[in-house]
C-alpha positions as CSV (number, residue, x, y, z in Angstrom):
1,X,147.3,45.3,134.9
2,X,146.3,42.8,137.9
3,X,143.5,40.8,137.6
4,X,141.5,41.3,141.2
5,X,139.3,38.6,143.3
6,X,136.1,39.5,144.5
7,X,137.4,40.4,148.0
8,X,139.9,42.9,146.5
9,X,142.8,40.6,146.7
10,X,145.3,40.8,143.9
11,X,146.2,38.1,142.1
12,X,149.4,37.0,139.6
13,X,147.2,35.4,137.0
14,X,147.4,38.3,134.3
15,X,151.4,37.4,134.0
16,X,149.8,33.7,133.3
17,X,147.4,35.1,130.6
18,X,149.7,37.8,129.0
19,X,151.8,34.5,128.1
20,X,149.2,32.4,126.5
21,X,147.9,35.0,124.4
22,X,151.6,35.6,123.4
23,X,152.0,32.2,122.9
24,X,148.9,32.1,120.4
25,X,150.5,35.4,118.8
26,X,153.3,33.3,118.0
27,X,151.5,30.9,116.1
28,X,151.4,28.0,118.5
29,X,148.3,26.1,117.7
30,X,147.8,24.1,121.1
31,X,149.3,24.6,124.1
32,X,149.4,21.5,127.2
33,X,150.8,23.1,130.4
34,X,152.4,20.2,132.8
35,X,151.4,21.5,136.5
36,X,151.2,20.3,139.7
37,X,147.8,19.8,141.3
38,X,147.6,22.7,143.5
39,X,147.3,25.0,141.0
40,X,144.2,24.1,139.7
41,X,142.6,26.9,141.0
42,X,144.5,29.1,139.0
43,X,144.3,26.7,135.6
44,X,140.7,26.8,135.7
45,X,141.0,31.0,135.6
46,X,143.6,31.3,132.9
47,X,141.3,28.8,131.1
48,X,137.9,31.0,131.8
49,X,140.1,33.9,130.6
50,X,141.4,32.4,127.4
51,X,138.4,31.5,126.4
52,X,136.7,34.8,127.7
53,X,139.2,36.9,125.5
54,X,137.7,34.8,122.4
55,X,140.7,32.3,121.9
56,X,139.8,29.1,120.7
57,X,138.2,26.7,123.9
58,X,141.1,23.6,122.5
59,X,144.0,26.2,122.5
60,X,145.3,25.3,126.2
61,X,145.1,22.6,128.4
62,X,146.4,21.1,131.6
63,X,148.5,17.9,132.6
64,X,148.3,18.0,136.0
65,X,150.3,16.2,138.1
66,X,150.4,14.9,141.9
67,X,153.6,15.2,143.7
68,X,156.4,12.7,144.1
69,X,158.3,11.5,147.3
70,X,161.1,9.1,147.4
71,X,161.4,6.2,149.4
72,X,164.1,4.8,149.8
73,X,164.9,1.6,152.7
74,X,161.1,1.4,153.3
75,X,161.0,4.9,154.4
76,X,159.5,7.8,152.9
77,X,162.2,11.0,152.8
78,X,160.8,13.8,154.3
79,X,161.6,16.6,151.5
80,X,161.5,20.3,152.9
81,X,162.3,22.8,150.4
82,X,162.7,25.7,153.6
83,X,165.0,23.2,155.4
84,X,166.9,22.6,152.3
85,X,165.9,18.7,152.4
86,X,165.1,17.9,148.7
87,X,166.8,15.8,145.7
88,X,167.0,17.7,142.3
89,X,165.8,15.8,139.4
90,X,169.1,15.9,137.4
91,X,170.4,13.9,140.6
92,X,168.4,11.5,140.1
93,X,169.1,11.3,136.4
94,X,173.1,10.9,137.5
95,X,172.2,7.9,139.7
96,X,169.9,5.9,137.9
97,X,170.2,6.8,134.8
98,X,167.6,8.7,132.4
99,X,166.3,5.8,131.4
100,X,164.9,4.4,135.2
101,X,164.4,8.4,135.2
102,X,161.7,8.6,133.0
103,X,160.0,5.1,133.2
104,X,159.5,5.6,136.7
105,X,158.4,9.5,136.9
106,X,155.1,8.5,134.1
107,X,154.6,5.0,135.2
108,X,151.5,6.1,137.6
109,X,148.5,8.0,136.5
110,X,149.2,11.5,137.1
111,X,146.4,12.2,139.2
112,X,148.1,9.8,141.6
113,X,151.0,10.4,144.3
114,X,153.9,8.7,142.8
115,X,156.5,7.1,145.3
116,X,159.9,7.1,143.7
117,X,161.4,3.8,144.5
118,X,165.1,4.4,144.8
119,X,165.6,0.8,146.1
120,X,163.7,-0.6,143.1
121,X,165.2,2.0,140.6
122,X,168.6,1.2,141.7
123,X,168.0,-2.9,141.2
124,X,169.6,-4.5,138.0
125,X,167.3,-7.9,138.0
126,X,164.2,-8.4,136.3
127,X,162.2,-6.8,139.5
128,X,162.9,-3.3,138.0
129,X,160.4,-2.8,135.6
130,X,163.0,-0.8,133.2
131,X,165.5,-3.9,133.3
132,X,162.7,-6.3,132.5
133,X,161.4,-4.3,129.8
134,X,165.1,-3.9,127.9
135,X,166.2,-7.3,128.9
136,X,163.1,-8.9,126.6
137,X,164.3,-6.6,123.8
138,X,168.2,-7.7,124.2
139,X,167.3,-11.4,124.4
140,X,165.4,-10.4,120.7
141,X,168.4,-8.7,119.5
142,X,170.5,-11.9,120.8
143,X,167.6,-14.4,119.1
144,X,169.1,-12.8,115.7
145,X,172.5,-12.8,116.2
146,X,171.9,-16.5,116.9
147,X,170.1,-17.1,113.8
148,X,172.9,-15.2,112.1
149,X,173.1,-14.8,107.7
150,X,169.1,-16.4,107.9
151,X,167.2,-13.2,106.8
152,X,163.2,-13.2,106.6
153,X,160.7,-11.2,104.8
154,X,157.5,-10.7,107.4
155,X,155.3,-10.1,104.3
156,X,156.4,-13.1,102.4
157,X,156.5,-16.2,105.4
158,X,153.9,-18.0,106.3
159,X,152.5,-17.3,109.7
160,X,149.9,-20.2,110.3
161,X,152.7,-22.4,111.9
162,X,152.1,-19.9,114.8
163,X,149.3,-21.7,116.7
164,X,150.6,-21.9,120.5
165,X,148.2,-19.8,123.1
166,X,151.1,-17.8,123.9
167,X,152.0,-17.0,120.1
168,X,148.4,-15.9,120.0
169,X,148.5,-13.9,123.0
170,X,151.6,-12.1,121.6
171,X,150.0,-11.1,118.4
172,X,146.5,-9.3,120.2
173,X,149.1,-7.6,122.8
174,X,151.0,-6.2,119.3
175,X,147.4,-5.8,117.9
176,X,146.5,-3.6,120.9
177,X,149.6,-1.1,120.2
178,X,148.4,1.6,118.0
179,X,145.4,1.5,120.1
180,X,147.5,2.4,123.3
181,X,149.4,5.3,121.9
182,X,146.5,6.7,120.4
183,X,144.6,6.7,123.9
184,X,148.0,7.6,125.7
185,X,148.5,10.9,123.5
186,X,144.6,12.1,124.1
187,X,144.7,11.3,127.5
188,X,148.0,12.6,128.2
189,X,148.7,9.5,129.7
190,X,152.1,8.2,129.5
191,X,151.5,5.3,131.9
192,X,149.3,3.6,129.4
193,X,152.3,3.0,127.7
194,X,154.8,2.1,130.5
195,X,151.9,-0.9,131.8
196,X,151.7,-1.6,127.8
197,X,154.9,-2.3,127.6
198,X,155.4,-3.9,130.7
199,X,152.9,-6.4,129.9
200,X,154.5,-7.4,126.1
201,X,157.7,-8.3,128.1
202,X,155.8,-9.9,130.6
203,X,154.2,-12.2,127.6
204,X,157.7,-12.3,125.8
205,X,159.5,-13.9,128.2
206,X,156.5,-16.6,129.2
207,X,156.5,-17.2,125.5
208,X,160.4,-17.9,124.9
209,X,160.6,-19.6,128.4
210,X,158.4,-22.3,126.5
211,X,159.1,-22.2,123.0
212,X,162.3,-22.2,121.4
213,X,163.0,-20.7,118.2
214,X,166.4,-21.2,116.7
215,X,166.7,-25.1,115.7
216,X,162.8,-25.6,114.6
217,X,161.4,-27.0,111.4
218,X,162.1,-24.3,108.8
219,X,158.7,-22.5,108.2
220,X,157.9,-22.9,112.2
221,X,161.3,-20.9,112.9
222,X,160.6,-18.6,109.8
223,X,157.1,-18.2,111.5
224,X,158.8,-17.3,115.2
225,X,161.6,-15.1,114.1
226,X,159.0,-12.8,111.9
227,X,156.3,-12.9,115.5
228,X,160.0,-11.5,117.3
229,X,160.9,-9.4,114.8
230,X,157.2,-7.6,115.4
231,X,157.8,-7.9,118.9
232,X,161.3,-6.2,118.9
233,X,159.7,-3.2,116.6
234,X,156.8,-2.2,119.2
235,X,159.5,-2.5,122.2
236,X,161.4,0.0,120.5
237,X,158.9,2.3,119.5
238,X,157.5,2.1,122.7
239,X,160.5,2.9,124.2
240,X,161.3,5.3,121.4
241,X,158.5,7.5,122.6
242,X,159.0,7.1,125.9
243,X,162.0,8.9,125.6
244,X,164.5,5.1,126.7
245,X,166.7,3.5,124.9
246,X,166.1,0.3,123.4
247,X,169.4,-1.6,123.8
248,X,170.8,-4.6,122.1
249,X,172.8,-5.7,124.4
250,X,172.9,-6.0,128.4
């Protein structure tokens, strides 16, 4: 069977349906397609379809993405798939790393063109977003070597020692975290997550730049290393979900 346009042109959408409708057979109960955004035309009919056929309207949906170019000494590579001119994502993954990889393909909305930095990507300094991000986990992880056999119970210490602005702008950005997933899972919006947890290294790293933790009064440092340890956490389930690593060392 071929679905038909209203000028008597075929079309290849019925291959498109056939497979949703097999995928609902199967007992998927939601299905999110990730496309590119000149097929919208086409999402929009299998969608009209679906629902014509009497599936349920939630059953399938659309991420839809703009397209990537890479740029790369300022310049933006001219990619032609009929000339042969184009870079294959597991190369990427073999030079950067999957980590860089996957920040860096979800860290713009997807409705936006997304210019793959290689120069950036490539960078190992606190100007690559990835770097910066792992880096304030690893100086966490060191913080606790440091403080070494002392072991703390969050639920038992005392947290009203923990009264400097950037303390208390630490604990809303942790307070804002469930939040952020929620809204980044509905929206299917990964990059909520990447600026999320760009900005909680971004207040880290102001924080221990001006507050030391190891070598303060007892309940203060009890205080600090409990704030870290809830810091250290959300980087790594951020990062867990993400898809990165959250190492302990760099």
């Amino acid at each position: 069977s071929v679905l038909i346009r209203k000028d008597g042109r075929p079309t290849y959408l019925m291959v498109d349906i056939a497979y949703h409708i097999n995928k609902y057979r199967r007992g998927f109960g939601r299905v999110i397609d990730v496309q590119g955004a000149d097929h919208q035309v086409e999402q929009s009919c299998v969608k009209a379809a679906m629902r014509i056929l009497g599936y349920p309207e939630d059953f399938l949906d659309y991420a839809v993405h703009q397209f990537v170019s890479i740029k790369e000494g300022g310049q933006i590579a001219r990619m032609s798939t009929r000339a042969g001119r184009f870079i294959l994502l597991h190369e990427l993954v073999n030079e950067l790393g999957r980590d860089v990889v996957r920040y860096f393909m979800v860290a713009r909305k997807p409705e936006s063109h997304l210019e793959f930095d290689m120069d950036l990507a490539r960078a190992e300094s606190l100007d690559n977003p990835v770097y910066y991000i792992q880096y304030a986990h690893t100086r966490i992880a060191s913080i606790f070597r440091k403080a070494g056999a002392l072991t703390i119970d969050p639920a038992k210490v005392d947290l009203s020692p923990l009264q400097a602005k950037a303390e208390l702008d630490l604990i809303k950005h942790l307070d804002r975290f469930p939040k952020v997933v929620e809204e980044a899972a509905l929206e299917f919006a990964p990059h909520l997550l990447t600026d999320y947890a760009l900005g909680l290294a971004r207040a880290f790293h102001a924080y221990y730049t001006e507050h030391r933790v190891i070598g303060e009064d007892e309940s203060l440092m009890a205080a600090r290393l409990s704030l870290l340890s809830a810091v250290q956490t959300v980087f790594h389930r951020s990062l867990s979900i993400l898809g990165m690593s959250a190492p302990e060392a760099m």
